[in-house]
C-alpha atoms as an extended CHARMM CRD file, in Angstrom:
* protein
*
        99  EXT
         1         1  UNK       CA              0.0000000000        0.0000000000        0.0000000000  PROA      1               0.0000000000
         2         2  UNK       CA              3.1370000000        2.4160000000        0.6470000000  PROA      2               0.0000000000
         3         3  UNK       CA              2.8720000000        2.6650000000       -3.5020000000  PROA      3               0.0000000000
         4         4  UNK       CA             -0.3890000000        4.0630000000       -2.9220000000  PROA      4               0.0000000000
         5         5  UNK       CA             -0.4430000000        6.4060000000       -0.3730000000  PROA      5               0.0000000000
         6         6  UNK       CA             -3.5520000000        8.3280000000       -0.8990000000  PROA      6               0.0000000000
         7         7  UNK       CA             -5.7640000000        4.9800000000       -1.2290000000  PROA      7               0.0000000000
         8         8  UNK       CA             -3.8580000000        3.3580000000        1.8920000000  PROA      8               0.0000000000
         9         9  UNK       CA             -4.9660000000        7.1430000000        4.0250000000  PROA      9               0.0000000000
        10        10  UNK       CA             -8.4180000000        6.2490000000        2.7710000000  PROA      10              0.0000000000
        11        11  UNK       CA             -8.4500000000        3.3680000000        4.0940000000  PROA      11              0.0000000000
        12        12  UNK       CA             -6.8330000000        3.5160000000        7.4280000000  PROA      12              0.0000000000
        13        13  UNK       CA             -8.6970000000        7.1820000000        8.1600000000  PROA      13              0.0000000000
        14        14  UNK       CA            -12.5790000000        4.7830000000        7.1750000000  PROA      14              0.0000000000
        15        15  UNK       CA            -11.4640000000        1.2160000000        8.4930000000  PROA      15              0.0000000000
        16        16  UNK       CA            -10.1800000000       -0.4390000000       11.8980000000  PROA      16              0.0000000000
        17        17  UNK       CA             -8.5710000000       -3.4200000000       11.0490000000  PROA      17              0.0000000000
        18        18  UNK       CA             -7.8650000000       -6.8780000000       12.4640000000  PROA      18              0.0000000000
        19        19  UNK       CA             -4.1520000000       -7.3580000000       13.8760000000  PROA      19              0.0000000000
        20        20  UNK       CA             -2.8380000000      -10.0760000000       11.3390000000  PROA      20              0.0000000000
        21        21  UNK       CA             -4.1800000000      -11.0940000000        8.3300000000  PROA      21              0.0000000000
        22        22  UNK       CA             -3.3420000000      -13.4850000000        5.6390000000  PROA      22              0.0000000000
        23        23  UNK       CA             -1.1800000000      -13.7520000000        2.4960000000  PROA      23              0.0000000000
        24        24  UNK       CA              0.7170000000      -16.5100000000        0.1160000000  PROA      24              0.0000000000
        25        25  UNK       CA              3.6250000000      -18.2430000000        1.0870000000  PROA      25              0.0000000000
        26        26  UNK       CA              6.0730000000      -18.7080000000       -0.7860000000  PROA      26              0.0000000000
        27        27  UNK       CA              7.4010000000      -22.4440000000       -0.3890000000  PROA      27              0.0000000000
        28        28  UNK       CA             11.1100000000      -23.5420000000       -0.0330000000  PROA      28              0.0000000000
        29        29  UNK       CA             10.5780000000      -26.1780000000       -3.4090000000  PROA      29              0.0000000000
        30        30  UNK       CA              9.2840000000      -23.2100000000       -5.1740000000  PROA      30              0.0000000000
        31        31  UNK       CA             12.3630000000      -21.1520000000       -4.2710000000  PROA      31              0.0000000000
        32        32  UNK       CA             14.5140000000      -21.6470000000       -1.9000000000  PROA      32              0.0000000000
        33        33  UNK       CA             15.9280000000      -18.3720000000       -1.6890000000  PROA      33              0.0000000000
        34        34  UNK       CA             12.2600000000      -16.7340000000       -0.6640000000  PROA      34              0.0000000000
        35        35  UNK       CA             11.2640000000      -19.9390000000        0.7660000000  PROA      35              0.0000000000
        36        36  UNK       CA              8.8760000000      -18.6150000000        3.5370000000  PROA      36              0.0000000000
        37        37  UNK       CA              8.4470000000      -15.0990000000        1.8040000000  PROA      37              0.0000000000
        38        38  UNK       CA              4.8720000000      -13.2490000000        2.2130000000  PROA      38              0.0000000000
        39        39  UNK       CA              3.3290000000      -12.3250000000       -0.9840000000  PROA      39              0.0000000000
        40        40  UNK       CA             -0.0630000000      -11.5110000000       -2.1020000000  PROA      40              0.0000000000
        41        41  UNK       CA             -2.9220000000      -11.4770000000       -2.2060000000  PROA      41              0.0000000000
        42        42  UNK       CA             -3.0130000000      -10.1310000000        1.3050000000  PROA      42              0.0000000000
        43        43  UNK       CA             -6.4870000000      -10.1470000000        3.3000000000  PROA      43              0.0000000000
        44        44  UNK       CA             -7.4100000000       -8.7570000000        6.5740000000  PROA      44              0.0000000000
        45        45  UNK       CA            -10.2680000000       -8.4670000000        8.1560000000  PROA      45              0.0000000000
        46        46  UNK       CA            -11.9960000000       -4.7620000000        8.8070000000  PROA      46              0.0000000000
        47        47  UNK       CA            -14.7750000000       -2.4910000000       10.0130000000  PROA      47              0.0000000000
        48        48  UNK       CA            -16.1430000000        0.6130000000        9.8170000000  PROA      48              0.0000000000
        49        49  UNK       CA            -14.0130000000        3.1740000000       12.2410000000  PROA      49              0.0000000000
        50        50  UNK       CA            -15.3510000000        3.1620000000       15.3730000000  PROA      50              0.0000000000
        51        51  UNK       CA            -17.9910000000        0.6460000000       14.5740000000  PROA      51              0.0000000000
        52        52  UNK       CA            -19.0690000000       -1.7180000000       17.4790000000  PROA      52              0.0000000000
        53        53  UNK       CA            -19.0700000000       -5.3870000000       17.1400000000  PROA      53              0.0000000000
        54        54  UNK       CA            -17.1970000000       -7.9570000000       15.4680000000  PROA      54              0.0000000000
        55        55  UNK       CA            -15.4180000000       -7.2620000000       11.8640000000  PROA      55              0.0000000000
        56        56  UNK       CA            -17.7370000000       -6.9520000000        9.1590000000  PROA      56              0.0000000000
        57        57  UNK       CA            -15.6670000000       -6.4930000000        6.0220000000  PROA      57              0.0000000000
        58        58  UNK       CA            -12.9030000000       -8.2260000000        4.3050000000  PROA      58              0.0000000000
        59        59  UNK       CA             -9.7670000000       -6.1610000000        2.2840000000  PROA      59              0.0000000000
        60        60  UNK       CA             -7.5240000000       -7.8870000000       -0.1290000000  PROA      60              0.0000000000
        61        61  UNK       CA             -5.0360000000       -6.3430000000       -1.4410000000  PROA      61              0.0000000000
        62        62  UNK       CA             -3.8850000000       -7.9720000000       -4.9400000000  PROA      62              0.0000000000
        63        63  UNK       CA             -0.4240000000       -7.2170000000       -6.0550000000  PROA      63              0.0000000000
        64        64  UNK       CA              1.6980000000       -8.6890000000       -9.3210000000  PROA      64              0.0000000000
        65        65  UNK       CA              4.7930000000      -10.1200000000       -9.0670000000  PROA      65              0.0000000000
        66        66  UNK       CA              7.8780000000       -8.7370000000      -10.4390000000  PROA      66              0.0000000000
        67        67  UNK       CA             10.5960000000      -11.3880000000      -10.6590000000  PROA      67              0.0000000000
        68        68  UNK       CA             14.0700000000      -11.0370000000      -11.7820000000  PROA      68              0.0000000000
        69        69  UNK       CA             17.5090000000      -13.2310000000      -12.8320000000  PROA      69              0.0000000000
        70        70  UNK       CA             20.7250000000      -11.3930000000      -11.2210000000  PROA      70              0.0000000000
        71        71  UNK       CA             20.7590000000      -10.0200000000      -15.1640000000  PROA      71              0.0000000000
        72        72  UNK       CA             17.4740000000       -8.0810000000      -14.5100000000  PROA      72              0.0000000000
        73        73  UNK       CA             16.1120000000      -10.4770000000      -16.8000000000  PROA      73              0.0000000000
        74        74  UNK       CA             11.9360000000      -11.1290000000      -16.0960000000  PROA      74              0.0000000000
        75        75  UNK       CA             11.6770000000      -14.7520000000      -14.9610000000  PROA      75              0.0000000000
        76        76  UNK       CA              9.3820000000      -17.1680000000      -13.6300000000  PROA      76              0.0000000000
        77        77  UNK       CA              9.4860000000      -17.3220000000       -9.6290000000  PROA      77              0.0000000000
        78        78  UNK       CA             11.8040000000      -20.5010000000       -9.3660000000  PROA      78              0.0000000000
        79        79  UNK       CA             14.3580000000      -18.6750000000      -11.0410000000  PROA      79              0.0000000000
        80        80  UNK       CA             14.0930000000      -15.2050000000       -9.4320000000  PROA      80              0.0000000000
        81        81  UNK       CA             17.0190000000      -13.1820000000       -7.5210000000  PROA      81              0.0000000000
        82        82  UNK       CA             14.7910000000      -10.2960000000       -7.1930000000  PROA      82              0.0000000000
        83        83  UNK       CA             10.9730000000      -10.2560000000       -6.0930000000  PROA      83              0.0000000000
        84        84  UNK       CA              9.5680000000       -7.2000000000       -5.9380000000  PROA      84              0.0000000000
        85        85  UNK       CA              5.5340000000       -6.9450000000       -5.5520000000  PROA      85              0.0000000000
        86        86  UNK       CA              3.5130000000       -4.2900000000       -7.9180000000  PROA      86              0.0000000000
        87        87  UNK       CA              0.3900000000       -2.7240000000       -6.3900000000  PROA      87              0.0000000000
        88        88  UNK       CA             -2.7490000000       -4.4070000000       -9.0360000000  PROA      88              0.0000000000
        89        89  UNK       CA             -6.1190000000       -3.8280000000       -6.7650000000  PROA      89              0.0000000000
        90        90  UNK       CA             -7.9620000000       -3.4990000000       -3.6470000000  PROA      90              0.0000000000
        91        91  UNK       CA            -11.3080000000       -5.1710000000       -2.9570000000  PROA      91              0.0000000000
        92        92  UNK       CA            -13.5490000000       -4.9580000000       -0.2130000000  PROA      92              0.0000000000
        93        93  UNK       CA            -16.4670000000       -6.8230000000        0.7440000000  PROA      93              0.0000000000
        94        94  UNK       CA            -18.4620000000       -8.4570000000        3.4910000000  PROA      94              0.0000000000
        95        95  UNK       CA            -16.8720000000      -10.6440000000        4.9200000000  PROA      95              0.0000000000
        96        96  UNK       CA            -19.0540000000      -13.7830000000        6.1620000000  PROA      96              0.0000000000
        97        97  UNK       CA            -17.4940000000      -16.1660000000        8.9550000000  PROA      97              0.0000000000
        98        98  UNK       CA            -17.2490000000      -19.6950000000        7.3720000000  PROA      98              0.0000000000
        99        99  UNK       CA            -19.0380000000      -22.0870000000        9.5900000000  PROA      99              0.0000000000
């Protein structure tokens, strides 16, 4: 979100989110460089600011992944030096507790 700054003050001034949330993991077979690595999509859990009760909307963050050889070359995660994430999209909607 710090490549969006005006959408990520929109958010944070209109939402209270949830502590942790949850993202991709990258996996040691995939990579073992960024074995363990966080990428997205990344979704927490929200509400409205100051809004009583449990958390009522869910925000994921979508993102594109930029990987690089040491050349600078783009190429497929396996082979990456580099991982950077690009910002794509954020979507919110109701969230509704699996039961």
């Amino acid at each position: 979100m710090q490549q969006e700054p005006g959408l990520a003050k929109w958010l944070n001034d209109g939402l209270e989110f949830a502590e942790g949330g949850i993202a991709v993991r990258l996996g040691q077979n995939v990579n073992p460089r960024f074995g363990g690595l966080r990428v997205g999509p990344y979704t927490i859990l929200a509400k409205p600011k100051g809004a009583a009760g449990p958390f009522t909307l869910e925000v994921t963050v979508e993102t594109d992944l930029i990987c690089r050889d040491k050349a600078g070359k783009p190429v497929e995660v396996s082979e990456a030096s580099t991982i950077q994430e690009k910002f794509a999209s954020v979507n919110v909607k109701p969230y509704q507790e699996s039961k």
